[in-house]
N, C-alpha and C positions, 0 to 999 in steps of 0.2 A: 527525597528532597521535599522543604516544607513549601507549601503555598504560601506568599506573600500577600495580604492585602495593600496597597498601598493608598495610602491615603491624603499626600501633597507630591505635587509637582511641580518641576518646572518645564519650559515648554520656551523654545529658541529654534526661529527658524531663517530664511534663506529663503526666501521667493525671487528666484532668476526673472532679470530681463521687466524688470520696473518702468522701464520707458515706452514698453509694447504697451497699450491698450488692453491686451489679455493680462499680461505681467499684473499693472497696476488693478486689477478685478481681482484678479488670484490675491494679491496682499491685503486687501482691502475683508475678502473673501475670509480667509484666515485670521485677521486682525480679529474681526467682527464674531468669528467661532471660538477663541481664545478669549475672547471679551466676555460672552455671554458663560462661560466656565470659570474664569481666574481672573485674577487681579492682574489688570498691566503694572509691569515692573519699569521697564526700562525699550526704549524702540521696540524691539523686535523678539521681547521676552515677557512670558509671563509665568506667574505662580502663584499659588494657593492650595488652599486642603479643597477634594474634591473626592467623592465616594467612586469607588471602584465601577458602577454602573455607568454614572457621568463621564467618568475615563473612557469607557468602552464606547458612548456615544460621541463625546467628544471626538476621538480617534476616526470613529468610520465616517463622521460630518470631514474633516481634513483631510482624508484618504480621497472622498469625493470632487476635492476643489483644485488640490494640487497636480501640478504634472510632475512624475514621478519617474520623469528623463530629466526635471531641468529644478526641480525646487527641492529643498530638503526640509524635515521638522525633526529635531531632537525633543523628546520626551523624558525627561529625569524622572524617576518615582524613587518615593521616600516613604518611609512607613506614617513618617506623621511629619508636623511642621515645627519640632524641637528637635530633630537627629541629625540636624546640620549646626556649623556656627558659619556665621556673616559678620565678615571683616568689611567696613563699608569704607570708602575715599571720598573726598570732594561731593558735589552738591548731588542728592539725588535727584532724577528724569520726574516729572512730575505727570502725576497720569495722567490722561487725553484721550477723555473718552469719543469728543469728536475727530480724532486724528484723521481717520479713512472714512469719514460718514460725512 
């Protein structure tokens, strides 16, 4: 089987229970780790090209934050940032980099 480099992702998550004090950290927490890696797309998604080491950091910073009874994070990987196509609708989410900060 070949090794894959992957080089863009995207990154869509779920942090349970937003109304607790700990909830709103953990998204906040997350937001802020996804920020400092990829481009905000859309509320609760992001993506960008990002080298396989940054992945690997990325990942174990969000492994750290979430609760992993009650939150979820999907990870897409893609070899690069042209092996998809994007069919867009209506107005895009406009990023906000102060959203959680």
């Amino acid at each position: 089987m070949k090794n894959y480099n992957f080089n863009y992702v995207f990154v869509m998550y779920d942090i349970a229970d937003e109304e607790s004090e700990s909830g709103k950290n953990r998204v906040a927490k997350v937001f802020k780790i996804c920020k400092k890696y990829l481009q905000h797309h859309q509320k609760s998604v992001f993506r960008g090209a990002i080298t396989p080491s940054k992945l690997i950091k990325m990942r174990d910073e969000l492994k750290k934050v979430i609760d992993k009874e009650l939150d979820f994070i999907s990870i897409i990987k893609l070899p690069n940032g042209s092996s998809f196509e994007e069919e867009k609708i209506g107005k895009p989410f406009k990023d906000s980099s102060s959203m959680f900060i």
